[in-house]
N, C-alpha and C positions, 0 to 999 in steps of 0.2 A: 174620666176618672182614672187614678194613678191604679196601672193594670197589677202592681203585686197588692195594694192597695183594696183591690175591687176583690182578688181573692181571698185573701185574707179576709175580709168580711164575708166572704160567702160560703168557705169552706165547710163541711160541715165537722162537729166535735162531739157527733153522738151517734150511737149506732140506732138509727130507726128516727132519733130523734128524742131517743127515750133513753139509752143506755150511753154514758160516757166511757169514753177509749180509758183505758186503763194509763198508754203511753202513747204521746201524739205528740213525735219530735218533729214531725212535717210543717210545723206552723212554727218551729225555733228553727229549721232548716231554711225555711224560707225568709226568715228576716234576718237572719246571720249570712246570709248571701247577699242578698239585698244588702247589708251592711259593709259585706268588704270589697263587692263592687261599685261602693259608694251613690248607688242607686238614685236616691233625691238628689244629689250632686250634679250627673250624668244622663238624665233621665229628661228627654225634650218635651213638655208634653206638644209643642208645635214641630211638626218634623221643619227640618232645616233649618232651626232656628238661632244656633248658636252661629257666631261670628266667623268670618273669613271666607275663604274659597273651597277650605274641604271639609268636608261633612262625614260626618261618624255617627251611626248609629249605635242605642240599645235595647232591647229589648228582653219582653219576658213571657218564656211560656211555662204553661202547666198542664198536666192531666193527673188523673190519679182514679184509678179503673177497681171499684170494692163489687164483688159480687155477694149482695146480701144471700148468700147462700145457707148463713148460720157456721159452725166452730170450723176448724178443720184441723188435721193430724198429717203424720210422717211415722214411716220404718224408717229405719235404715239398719241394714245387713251390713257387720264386717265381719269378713275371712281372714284368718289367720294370718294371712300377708297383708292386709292392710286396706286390701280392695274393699272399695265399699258398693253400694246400690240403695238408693233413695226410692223409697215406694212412695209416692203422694197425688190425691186426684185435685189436677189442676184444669183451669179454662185456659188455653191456650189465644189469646187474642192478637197474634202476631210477634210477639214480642220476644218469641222465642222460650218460652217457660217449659214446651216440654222437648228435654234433650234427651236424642237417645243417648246421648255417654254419660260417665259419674264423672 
C-alpha cells in the first residue's frame, strides 16, 4: 500500500475517538507535500523499478507523538527589556522540547 496513502487512512481525527480536533492542518500538510513532491509521479511502489542505470529513491516518513494527557497552558513572563521566560509542563521525548533558554 501507497505509504502516505496508508497514513492518511489511519491517522487519527478525533481526540479519544470521541472528540474532533477543532484544527487538523496535519492531513492538508501532508497531501500538499505529497502534491509538490509530485508523489504518485515519483513514487516506485517496486524499488528499482524505473528505467536506466541510476536509481533514485523516495520515500515517506511520519510520527506524530499526542499525550492524552487532557488540555494544557503557558506563562510567559516579559521584563521590561523584552526578556522573556516561557513556563509550560512538557514530556520531553527527545526531541528537544525542554530548553533551558527562551
Amino acid at each position: 500500500m501507497d505509504p502516505v496513502e496508508f497514513v492518511l487512512k489511519n491517522m487519527t481525527r478525533q481526540f479519544n475517538d470521541e472528540i474532533a480536533y477543532t484544527n487538523y492542518t496535519l492531513e492538508e500538510c501532508i497531501r500538499r507535500g505529497a502534491d509538490a513532491f509530485e508523489w504518485t509521479k515519483r513514487r516506485r511502489a517496486k524499488p528499482g523499478s524505473d528505467t536506466g542505470p541510476i536509481k533514485r529513491g523516495a520515500g515517506f516518513g511520519f510520527l506524530a507523538f499526542r499525550a492524552g494527557v487532557g488540555g494544557s497552558s503557558a506563562v510567559i513572563d516579559v521584563d521590561s527589556s523584552g526578556r522573556y521566560r516561557v513556563h509550560v509542563g512538557v514530556t520531553d521525548v527527545g526531541g528537544g522540547a525542554k530548553r533551558p533558554w527562551a
